[in-house]
GUVO-899620 format. One record per residue (C-alpha): x, y, z; residue number from 1. Coordinates in steps of 0.05 Angstrom, whole numbers, plus 5000, padded with zeros to 4 digits. Last residue first. Example, Ala and Ser with C-alpha at 12.3 -4.5 7.8 and 13.67 -1.06 7.14 Angstrom:
% residues 2
xx, yy, zz, palum
5273, 4979, 5143, 2;
5246, 4910, 5156, 1;
END
This chain:
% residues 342
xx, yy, zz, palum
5253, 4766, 5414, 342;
5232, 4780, 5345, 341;
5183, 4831, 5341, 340;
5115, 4801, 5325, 339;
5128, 4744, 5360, 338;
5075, 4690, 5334, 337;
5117, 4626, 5339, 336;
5182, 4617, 5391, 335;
5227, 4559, 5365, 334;
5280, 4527, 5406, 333;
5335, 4492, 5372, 332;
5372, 4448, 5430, 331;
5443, 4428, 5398, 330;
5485, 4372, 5433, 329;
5555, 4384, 5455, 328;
5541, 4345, 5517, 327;
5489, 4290, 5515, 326;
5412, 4323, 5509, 325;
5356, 4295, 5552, 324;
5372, 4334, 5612, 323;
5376, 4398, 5579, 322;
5303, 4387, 5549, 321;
5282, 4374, 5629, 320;
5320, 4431, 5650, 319;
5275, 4476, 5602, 318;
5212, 4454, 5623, 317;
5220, 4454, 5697, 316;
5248, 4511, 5723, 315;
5258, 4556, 5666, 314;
5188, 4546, 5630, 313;
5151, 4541, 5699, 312;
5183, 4609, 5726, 311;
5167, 4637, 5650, 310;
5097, 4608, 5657, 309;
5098, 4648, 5724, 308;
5119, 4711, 5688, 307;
5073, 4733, 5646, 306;
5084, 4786, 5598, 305;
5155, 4766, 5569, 304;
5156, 4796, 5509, 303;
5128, 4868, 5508, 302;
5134, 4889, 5433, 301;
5061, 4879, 5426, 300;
5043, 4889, 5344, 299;
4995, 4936, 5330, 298;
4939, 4898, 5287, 297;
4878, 4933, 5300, 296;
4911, 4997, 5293, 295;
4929, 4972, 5213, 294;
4855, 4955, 5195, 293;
4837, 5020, 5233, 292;
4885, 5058, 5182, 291;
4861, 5014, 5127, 290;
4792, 5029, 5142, 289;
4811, 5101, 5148, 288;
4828, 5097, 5079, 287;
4762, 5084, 5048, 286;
4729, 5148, 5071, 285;
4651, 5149, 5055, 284;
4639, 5077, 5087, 283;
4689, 5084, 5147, 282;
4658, 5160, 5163, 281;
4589, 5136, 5160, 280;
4608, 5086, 5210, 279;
4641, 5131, 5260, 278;
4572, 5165, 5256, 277;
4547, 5114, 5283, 276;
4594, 5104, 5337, 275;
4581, 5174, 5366, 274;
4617, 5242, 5370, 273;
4665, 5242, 5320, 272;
4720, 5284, 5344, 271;
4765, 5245, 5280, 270;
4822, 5237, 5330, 269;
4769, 5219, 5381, 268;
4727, 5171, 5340, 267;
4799, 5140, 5323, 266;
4805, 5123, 5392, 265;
4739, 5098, 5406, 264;
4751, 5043, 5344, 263;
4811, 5019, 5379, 262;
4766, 5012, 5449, 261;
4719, 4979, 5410, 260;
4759, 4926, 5384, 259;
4781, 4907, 5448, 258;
4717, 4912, 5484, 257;
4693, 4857, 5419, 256;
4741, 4810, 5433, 255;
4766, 4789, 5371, 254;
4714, 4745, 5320, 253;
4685, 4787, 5285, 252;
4755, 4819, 5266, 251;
4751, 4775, 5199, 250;
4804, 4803, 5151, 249;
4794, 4811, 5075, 248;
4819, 4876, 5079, 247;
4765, 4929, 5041, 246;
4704, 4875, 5052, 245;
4733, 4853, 5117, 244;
4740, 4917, 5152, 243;
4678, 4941, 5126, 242;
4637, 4882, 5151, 241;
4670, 4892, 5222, 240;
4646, 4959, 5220, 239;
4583, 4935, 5214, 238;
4591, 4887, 5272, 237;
4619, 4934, 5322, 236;
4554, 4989, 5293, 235;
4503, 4921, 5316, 234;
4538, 4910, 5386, 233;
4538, 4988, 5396, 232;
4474, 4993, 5384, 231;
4457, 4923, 5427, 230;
4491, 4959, 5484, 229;
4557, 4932, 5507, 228;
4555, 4899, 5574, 227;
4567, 4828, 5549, 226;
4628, 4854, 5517, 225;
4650, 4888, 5582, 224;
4646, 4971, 5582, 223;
4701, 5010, 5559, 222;
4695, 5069, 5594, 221;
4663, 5128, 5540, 220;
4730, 5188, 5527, 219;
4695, 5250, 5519, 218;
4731, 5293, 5459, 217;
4768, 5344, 5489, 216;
4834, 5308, 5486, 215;
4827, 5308, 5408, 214;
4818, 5378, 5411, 213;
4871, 5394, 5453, 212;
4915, 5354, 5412, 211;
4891, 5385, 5342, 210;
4895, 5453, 5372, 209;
4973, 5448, 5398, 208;
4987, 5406, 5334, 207;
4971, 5464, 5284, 206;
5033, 5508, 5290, 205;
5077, 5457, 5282, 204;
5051, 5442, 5212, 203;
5008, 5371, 5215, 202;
5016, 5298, 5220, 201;
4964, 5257, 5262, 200;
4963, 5189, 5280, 199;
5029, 5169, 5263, 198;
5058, 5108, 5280, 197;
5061, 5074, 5212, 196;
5134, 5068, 5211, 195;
5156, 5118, 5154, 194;
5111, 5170, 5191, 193;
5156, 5160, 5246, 192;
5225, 5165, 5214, 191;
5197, 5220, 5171, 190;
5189, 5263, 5245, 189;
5252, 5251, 5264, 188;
5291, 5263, 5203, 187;
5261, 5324, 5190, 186;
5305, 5381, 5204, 185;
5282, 5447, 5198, 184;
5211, 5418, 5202, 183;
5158, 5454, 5165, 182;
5159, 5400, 5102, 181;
5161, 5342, 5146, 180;
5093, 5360, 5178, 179;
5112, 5354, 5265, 178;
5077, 5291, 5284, 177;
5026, 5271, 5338, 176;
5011, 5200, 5365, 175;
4956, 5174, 5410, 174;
4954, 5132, 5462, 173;
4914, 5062, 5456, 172;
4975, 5030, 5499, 171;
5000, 4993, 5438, 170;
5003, 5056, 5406, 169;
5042, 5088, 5465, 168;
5094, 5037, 5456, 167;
5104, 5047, 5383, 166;
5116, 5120, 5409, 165;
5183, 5091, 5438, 164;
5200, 5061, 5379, 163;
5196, 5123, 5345, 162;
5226, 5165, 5390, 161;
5293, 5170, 5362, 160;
5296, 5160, 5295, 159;
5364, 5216, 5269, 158;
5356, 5282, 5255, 157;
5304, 5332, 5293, 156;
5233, 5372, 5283, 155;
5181, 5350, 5330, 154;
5152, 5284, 5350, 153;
5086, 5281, 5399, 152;
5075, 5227, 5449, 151;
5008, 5226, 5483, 150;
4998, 5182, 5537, 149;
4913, 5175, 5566, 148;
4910, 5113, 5542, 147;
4972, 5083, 5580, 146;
4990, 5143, 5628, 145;
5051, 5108, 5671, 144;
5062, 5049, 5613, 143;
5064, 5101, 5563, 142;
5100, 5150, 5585, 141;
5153, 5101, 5604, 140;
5159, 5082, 5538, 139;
5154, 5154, 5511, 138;
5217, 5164, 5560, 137;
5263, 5120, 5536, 136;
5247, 5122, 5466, 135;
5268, 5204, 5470, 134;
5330, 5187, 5511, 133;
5358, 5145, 5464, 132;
5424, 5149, 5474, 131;
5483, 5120, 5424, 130;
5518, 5182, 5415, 129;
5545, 5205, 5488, 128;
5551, 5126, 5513, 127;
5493, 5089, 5535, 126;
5480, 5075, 5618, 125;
5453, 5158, 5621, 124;
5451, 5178, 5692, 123;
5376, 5170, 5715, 122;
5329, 5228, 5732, 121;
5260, 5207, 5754, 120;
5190, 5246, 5740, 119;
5134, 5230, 5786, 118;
5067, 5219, 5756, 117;
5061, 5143, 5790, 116;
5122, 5133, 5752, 115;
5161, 5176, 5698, 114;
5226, 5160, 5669, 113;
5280, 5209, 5649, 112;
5357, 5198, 5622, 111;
5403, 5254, 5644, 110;
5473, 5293, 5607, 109;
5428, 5351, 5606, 108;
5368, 5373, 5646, 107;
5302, 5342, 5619, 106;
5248, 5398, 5613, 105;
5172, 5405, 5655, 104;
5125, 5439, 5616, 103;
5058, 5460, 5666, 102;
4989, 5471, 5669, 101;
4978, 5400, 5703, 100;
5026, 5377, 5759, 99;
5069, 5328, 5750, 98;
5114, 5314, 5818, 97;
5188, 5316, 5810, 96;
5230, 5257, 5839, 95;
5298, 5276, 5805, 94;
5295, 5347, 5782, 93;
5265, 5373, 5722, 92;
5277, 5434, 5682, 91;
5220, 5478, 5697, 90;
5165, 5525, 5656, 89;
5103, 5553, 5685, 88;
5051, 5564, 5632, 87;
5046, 5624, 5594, 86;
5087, 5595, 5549, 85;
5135, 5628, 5498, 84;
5190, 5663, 5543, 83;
5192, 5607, 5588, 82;
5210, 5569, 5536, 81;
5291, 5599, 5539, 80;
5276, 5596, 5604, 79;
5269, 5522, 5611, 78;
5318, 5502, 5559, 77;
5378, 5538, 5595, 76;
5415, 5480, 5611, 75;
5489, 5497, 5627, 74;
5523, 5462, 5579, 73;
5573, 5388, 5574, 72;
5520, 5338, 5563, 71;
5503, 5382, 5495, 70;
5421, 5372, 5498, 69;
5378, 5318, 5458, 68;
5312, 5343, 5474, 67;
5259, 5308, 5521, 66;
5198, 5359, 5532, 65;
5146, 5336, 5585, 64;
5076, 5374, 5580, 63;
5021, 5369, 5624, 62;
4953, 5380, 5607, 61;
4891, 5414, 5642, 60;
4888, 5470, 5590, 59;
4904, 5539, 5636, 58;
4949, 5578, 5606, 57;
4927, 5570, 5538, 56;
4973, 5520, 5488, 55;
4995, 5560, 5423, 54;
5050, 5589, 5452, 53;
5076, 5511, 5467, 52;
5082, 5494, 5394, 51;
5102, 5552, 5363, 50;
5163, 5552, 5416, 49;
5176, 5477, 5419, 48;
5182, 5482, 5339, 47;
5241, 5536, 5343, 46;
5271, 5504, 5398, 45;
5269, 5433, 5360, 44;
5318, 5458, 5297, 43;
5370, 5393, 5321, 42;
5322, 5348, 5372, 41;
5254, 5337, 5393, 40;
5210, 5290, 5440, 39;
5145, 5322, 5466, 38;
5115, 5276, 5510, 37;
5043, 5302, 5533, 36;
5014, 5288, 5594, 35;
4931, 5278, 5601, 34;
4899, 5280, 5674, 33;
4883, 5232, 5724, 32;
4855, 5261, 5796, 31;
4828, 5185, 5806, 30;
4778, 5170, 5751, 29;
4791, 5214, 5695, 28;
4804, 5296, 5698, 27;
4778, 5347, 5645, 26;
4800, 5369, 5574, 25;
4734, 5417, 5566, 24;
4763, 5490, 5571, 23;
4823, 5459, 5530, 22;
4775, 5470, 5470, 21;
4751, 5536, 5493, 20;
4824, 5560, 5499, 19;
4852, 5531, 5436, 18;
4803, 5476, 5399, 17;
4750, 5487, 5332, 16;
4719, 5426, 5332, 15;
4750, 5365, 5293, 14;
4728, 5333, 5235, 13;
4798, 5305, 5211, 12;
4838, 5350, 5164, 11;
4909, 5320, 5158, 10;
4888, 5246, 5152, 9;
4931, 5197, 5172, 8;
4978, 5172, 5109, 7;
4971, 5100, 5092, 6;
4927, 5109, 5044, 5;
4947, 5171, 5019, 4;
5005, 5140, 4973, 3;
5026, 5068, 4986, 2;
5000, 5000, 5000, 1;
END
């Protein structure tokens, strides 16, 4: 497949966003709110600026910025933001609190993390070329915020970030990308569009409305199957007809809270309000069938997800296939449907 089809759409229905979009992006169960990764590199100060003056003061997100800093200066990130945020602007410190309302900056010469909301500094374990410090923070972002992780890539050389915002797919997060074409550098952003990650690609200047928009739009719980309503049962099953008319895949068949919670997040890139409507949209836009098609099958690059068959695999299993082998014998093991190799 090539061309627009596997392109996201640049002009999704959206409402109009900026202050009285943000006015709207409220709090989940437990005091949750949205944070934004913003991962950028060479030319990134320039983006970070449009991007973040286009954010009101107060929107209800967080935003994290990862940029690939000289070890060896002073940071002065934060104020050079400062300047184009209303919101407060700090370079992090080890075991700093996310607040929303607020861009928190990596210091140089430090790897970040984030659990429970709390920001951690770690000295980097890579040598000065080989960091990542982009991936390693999107994948934390995602496991900390799971749906509610946004990872956005901004002008920079190089593919860092990209597997980390392969992460945040997986997690049902969403993924927004700096347009090639108004990147001073766009080896970054390319690198992600190249991999099928992106979710939305527009000028810098656009992303701060299209993620407050998207984060505006109301966010159902995903209710059991058995607890699905009978309208939402019947729309599943239509959609399901789409996918396997344009694909020739039969999703009728996955767990239908799965499926739905893949087909939520595209209503909210698209702010299209209700499931039906969704459906419309499928039948009068052939290529976001192939973009669901494709969400539906994000590969898990989490291996080893459960741990006592591991325990049982290396206590029992394994030994006992050692045991039956002389010496200088060869044990070929085999691992089938692992999407990425481990």
């Amino acid at each position: 497949m090539s061309g627009t089809k596997d392109r996201p759409s640049r002009h999704p229905r959206r409402s109009s966003a900026g202050a009285a979009g943000a006015a709207v992006v409220r709090r989940e169960g437990g005091g949750s709110f949205p944070i934004v990764g913003i991962g950028a590199s060479a030319g990134g100060l320039k983006a970070l600026e449009q991007l973040l003056g286009g954010v009101p003061e107060h929107s209800g997100v967080a935003f994290v910025v990862v940029q690939h800093l000289d070890p060896t200066r002073k940071g002065l990130m934060a104020e050079l933001l400062q300047r184009a945020t209303p919101m407060k602007v700090v370079q992090v410190r080890d075991r700093l609190r996310v607040e929303p309302d607020r861009v928190y900056v990596i210091p140089p010469n430090k790897d970040m993390s984030i659990l429970h909301g709390v920001l951690h500094l770690l000295d980097p374990a890579a040598p000065r070329g080989l960091r990542l410090p982009i991936d390693f923070f999107f994948r934390s972002l995602a496991e900390d915020r799971k749906e509610r992780s946004i990872g956005v890539i901004l002008s920079g050389m190089g593919s860092d970030g990209t597997l980390g915002l392969r992460v945040i797919k997986e997690q049902a997060g969403a993924v927004f990308v700096q347009e090639p074409a108004s990147a001073e550098f766009d080896g970054m952003p390319r690198s992600v569009i190249d991999a099928g990650l992106a979710d939305v690609v527009a000028p810098v200047g656009e992303l701060a409305d299209r993620i407050l928009a998207y984060l505006a739009h109301p966010r159902p719980i995903v209710k059991p199957e058995a607890a699905l309503a009978s309208r939402t049962q019947s729309a599943i099953e239509k959609i399901c007809v789409l996918l396997r008319s344009r694909t020739g895949h039969d999703f009728s068949l996955y767990k239908r809270s799965t499926v739905y919670r893949r087909i939520e997040r595209r209503m909210g890139l698209h702010q299209i309000g209700s499931i039906a409507g969704y459906v419309r949209y499928l039948q009068e836009n052939p290529q976001e069938v192939e973009l669901l098609f494709k969400e539906l099958l994000i590969g898990v690059t989490g291996f080893f997800r459960d741990p006592p068959a591991w325990e049982i695999l290396r206590g029992k299993v394994i030994p006992a296939l050692l045991a039956g082998h002389p010496g200088g014998g060869v044990l070929r093991a085999w691992v089938p449907g692992c999407s990425t190799g481990e």
